[in-house]
N, C-alpha and C positions, 0 to 999 in steps of 0.2 A: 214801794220803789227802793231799790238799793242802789247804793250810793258807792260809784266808783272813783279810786282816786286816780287822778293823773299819773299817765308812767313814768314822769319827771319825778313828782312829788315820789313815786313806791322808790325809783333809781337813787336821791337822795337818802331818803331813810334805810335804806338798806348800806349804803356808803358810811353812813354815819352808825348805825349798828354793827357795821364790818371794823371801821375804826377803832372805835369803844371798845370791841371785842377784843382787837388784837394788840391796843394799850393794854387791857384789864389783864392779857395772858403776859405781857412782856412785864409788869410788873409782878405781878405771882409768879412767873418763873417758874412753872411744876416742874420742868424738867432740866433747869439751870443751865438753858441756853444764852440768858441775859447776862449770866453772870460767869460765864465764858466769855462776853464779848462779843457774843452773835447782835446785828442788827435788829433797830426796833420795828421791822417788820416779819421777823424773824416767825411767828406764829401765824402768818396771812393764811395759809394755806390750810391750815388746820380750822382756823374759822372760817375758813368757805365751805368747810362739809360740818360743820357745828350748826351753823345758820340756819339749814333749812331742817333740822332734826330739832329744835326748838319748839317749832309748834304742835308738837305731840307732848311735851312739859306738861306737868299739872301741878308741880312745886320745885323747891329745890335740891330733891332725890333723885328727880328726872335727868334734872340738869347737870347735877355731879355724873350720873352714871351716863348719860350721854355724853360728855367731855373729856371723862376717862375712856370710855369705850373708844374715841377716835383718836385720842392719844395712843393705844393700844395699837390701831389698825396704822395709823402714821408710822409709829415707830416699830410694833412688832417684837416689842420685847417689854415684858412685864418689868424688867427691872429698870428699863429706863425711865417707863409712865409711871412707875410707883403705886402704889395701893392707890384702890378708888376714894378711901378716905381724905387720902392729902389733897384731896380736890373739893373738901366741904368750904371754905372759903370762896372760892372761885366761885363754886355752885351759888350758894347765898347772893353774889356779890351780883351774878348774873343776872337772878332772879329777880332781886329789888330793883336794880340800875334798866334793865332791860325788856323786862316782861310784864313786871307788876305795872309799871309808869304809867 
């Protein structure tokens, strides 16, 4: 028997994932929107297509390069989103706070 959760209960934790996400990006700042001044929802949009590419992750390599990779496609310019490197923090940070839990 498998066990499904209420679409209240998936609507919430997806809200609350979405949040977390887009605090997590407003404090790292990869691409110093925050620190222009932009809004702290300034990255929502970016974690709504981060979200559902998550559950292909199998550590926190996945995760850098899927976060970079949509930073790329948002922005469209390598030199905005910066090397995929400068997203190893992010990546880790994701990974422990939101997928290992």
């Amino acid at each position: 028997m498998q066990f499904v959760l209420p679409k209240r209960t998936l609507r919430l934790r997806y809200l609350s994932l979405h949040r977390g996400l887009s605090e997590l990006l407003y404090r790292h700042d990869p691409i110093g929107l925050a620190a222009a001044g932009a809004p702290k929802d300034e990255y929502e949009s970016e974690v709504s297509t981060i979200i559902p590419k998550l559950k292909g992750a199998s550590g926190p390599d996945d995760v850098r390069r899927i976060v970079h990779q949509e930073f790329l496609r948002w922005f469209d310019d390598e030199q905005t989103a910066g090397p995929e490197s400068a997203y190893n923090a992010i990546a880790c940070e994701i990974w422990e706070r939101f997928i290992t839990h």
